[in-house]
C-alpha positions in Angstrom: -90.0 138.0 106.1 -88.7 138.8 109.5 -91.9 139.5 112.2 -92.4 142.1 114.3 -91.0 142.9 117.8 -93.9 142.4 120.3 -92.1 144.1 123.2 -91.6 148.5 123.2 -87.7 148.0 123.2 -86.9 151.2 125.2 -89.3 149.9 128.2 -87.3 146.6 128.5 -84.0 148.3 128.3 -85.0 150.5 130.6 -85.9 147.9 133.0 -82.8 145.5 132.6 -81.1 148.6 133.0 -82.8 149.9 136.6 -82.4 146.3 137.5 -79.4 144.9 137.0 -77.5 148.1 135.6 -77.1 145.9 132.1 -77.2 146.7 128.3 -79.5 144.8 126.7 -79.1 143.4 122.4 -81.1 143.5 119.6 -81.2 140.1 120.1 -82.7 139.5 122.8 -85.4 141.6 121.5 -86.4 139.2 118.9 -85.7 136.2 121.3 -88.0 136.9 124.0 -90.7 138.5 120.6 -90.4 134.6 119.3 -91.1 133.3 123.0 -94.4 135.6 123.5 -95.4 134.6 119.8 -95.1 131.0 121.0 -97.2 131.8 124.2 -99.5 133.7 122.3 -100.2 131.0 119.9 -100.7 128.4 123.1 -103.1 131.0 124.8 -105.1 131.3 121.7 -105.1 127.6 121.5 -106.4 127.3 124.9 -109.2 129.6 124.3 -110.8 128.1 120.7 -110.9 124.5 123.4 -113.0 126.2 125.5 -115.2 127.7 122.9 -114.2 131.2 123.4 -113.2 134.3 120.6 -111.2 136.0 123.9 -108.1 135.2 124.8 -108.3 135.6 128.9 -105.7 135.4 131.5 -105.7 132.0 132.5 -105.6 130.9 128.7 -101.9 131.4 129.4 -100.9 129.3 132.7 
């Protein structure tokens, strides 16, 4: 079952576009979902070792 994209696809092609006047994939889309799943999963990690049910901020540095 493929997941969801995490990231509003017309916001970051917008911005890759006013930045570097670039196209941007479908790819990359679920590349960088897969890499703020993985962060996600780290943060929330972080978090349950310090006894928390919120993920914060600094749960993801």
């Amino acid at each position: 079952m493929a997941e969801d994209t995490l990231v509003v696809a017309s916001k970051l092609k917008k911005y890759i576009k006013d930045k570097a006047d670039m196209n941007t994939s479908a790819g990359a889309l679920e590349v960088l979902s897969d890499r703020i799943r993985a962060m996600c999963d780290q943060a929330i990690e972080n978090a349950r070792s310090d006894g928390r049910k919120t993920v914060k901020d600094r749960d993801f540095s």
